[in-house]
VOGU-3710 file (C-alpha; in Angstrom, 3 decimals, decimal comma):
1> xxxxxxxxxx> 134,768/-34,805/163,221  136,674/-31,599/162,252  134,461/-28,160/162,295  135,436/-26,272/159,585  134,675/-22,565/158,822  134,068/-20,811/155,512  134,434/-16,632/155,757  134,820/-15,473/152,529  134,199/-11,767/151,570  136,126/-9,062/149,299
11> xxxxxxxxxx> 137,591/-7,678/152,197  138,389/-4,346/150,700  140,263/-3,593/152,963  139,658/-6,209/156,292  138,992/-4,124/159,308  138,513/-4,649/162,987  135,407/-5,757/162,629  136,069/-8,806/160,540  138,743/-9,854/162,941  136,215/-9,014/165,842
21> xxxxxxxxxx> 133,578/-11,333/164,132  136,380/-13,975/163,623  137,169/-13,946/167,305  133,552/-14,257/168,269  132,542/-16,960/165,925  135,674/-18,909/166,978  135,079/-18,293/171,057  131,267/-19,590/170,428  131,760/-22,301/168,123  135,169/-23,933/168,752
31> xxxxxxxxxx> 136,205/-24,170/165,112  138,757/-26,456/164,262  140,037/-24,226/160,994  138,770/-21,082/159,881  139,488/-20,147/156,498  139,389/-16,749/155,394  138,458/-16,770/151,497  138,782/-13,406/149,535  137,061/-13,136/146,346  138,489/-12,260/143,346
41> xxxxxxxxxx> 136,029/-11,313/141,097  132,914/-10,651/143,336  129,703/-11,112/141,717  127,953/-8,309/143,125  130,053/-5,893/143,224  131,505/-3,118/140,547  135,062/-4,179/139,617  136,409/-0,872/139,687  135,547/-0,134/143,338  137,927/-3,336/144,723
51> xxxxxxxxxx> 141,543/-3,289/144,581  143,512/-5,767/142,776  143,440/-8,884/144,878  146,825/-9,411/146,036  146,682/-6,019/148,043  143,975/-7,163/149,512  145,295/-10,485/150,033  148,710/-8,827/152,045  145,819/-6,610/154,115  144,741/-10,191/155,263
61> xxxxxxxxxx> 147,717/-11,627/156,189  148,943/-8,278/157,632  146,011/-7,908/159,959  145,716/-11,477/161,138  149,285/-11,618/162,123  148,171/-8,943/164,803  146,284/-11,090/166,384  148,442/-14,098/167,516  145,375/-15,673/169,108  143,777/-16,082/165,560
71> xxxxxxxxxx> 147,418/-17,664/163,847  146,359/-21,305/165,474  143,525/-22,022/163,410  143,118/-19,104/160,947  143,936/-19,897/157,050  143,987/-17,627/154,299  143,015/-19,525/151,432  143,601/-17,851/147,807  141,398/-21,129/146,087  139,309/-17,470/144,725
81> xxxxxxxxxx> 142,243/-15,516/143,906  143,088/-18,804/141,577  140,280/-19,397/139,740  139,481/-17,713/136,710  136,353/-15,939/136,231  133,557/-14,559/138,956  133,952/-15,842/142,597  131,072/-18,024/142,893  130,511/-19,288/146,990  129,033/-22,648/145,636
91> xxxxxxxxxx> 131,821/-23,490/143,560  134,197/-22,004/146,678  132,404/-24,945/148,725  132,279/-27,481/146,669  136,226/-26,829/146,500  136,514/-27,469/150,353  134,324/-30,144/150,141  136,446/-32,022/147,652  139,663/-31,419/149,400  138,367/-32,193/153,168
101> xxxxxxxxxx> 137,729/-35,745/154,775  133,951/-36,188/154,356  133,779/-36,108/158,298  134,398/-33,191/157,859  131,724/-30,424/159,081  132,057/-27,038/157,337  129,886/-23,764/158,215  129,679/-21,159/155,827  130,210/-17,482/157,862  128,573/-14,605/156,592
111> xxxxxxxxxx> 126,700/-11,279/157,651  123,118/-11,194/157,586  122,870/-8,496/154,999  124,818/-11,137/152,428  122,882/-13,607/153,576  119,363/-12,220/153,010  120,697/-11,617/149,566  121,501/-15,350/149,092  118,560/-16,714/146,806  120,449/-14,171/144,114
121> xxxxxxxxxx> 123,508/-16,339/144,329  124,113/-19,056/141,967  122,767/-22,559/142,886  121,955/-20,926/146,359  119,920/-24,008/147,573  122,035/-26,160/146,664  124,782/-24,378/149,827  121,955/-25,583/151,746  122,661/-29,466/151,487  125,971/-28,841/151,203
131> xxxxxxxxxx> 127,331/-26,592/154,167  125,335/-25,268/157,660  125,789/-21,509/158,094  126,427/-19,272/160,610  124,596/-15,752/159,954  126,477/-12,809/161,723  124,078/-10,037/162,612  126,007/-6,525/164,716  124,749/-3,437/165,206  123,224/-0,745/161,811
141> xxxxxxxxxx> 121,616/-1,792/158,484  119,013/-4,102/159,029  119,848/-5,749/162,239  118,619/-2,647/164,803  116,922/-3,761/166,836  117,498/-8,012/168,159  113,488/-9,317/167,685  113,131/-7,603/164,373  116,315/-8,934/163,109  115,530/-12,468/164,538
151> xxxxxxxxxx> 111,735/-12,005/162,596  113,122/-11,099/159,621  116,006/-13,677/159,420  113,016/-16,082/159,864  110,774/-14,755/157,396  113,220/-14,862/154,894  114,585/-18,206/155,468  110,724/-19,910/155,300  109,786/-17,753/152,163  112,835/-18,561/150,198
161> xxxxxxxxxx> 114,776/-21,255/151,174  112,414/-23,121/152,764  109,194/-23,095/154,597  110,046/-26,100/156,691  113,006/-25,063/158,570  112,102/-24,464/161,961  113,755/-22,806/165,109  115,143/-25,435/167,609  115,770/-23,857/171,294  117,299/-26,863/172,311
171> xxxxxxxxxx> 119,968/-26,560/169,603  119,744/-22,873/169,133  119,586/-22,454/165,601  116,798/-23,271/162,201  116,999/-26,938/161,376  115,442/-28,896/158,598  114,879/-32,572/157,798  117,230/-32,732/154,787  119,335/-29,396/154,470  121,434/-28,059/156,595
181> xxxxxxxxxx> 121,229/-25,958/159,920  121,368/-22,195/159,713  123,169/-20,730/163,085  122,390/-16,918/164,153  124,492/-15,508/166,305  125,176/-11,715/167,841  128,919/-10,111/167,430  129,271/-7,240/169,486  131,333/-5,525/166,576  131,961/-1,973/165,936
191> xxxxxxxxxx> 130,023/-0,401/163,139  132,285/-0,424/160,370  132,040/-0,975/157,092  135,146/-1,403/154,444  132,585/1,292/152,439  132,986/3,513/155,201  136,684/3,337/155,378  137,306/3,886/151,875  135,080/7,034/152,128  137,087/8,514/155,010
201> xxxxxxxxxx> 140,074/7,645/152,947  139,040/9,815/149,924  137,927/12,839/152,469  141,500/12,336/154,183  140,392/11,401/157,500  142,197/9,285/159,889  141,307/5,130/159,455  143,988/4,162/162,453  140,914/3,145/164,904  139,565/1,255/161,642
211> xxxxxxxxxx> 141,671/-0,862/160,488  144,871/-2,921/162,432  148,307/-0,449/162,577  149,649/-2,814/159,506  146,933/-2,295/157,521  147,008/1,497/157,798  150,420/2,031/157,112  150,370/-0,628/154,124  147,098/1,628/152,516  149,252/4,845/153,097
221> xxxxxx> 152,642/3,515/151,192  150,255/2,289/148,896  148,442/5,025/148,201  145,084/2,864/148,313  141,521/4,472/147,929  142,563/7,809/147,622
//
């Protein structure tokens, strides 16, 4: 059985944090691929604060070819960037799903803010037959402090996806009878945000500690953000 893991994001730009996250995820899970999805046309988001998508594409591959480590199992995957229309994670999925041997195990990686946002998403409970996740939590926004995190992570998952999933310590994450098991895990990851870095971009401040040396230099002959 091949372990197969989904991080998609707009990744506007990618900074050391996702590639900190990656590395963590990876070292505690053992994935077998890890593909790294950018959206084209997110949802949720204002179109006219993301960059056109092959930029942020190139800020992908840039970055990720810093970290030799990653290049063994990391994919970028444009399936997104190809598709016409909004970027919607169940369609994203069902892509994978289609195109992998059912053996196939996949885990859908995403922060904990996106995911207690995910009963907005289209045919959100259907993800949860479909895929297990993995729910990143690091330090700010509404992961401060580790049991209130943990209670609210709970709370949400039992109010609305559903109130029979319960905690296993043996296997260290929420399981269920018929959907899929929800993973929570810790990354000791630097708080940044791609919002942050676009803001110190605009006021003209330095982004080197940020963002990988690649990525810096391709935003400045760019002229990206500003």
């Amino acid at each position: 059985m091949k372990h197969i893991g989904l991080f998609g994001g707009t990744f506007n730009p990618i900074h050391v944090g996702h590639l900190r996250a990656i590395q963590e995820v990876q070292n505690r899970f053992a994935l077998d691929k890890f593909y790294i999805i950018p959206t084209a046309l997110p949802p949720h988001k204002e179109p006219g604060d993301v960059v056109d998508a092959k930029y942020r594409l190139e800020m992908i591959q840039l970055s990720v070819s810093e970290y030799p480590e990653l290049l063994k199992s990391v994919i970028i995957s444009d399936v997104e960037l190809k598709r016409s229309g909004p970027s919607y994670t169940i369609d994203t999925v069902n892509h994978f799903k289609s195109i992998l041997p059912d053996s196939s195990r996949l885990y859908l990686i995403l922060g904990i803010d996106a995911f207690l946002e995910i009963d907005t998403w289209k045919s959100f409970s259907d993800l949860f037959y479909l895929t297990s996740f993995i729910v990143m939590t690091r330090p700010g926004g509404v992961d401060t402090e580790g049991a209130l995190k943990w209670k609210v992570l709970e709370d949400y998952i039992k109010g609305k996806i559903s109130g029979t999933y319960e905690f296993s310590i043996s296997q260290l994450c929420f399981v269920h009878d018929e959907k899929q098991k929800i993973f929570y895990v810790d990354i000791n990851s630097p708080d940044i945000s791609s919002t942050k870095i676009r803001d110190f971009i605009k006021k003209g401040m330095p982004i080197n500690s940020l963002v990988s040396k690649k990525v810096d230099d391709f935003i400045i002959n760019k002229g990206l953000y500003i």
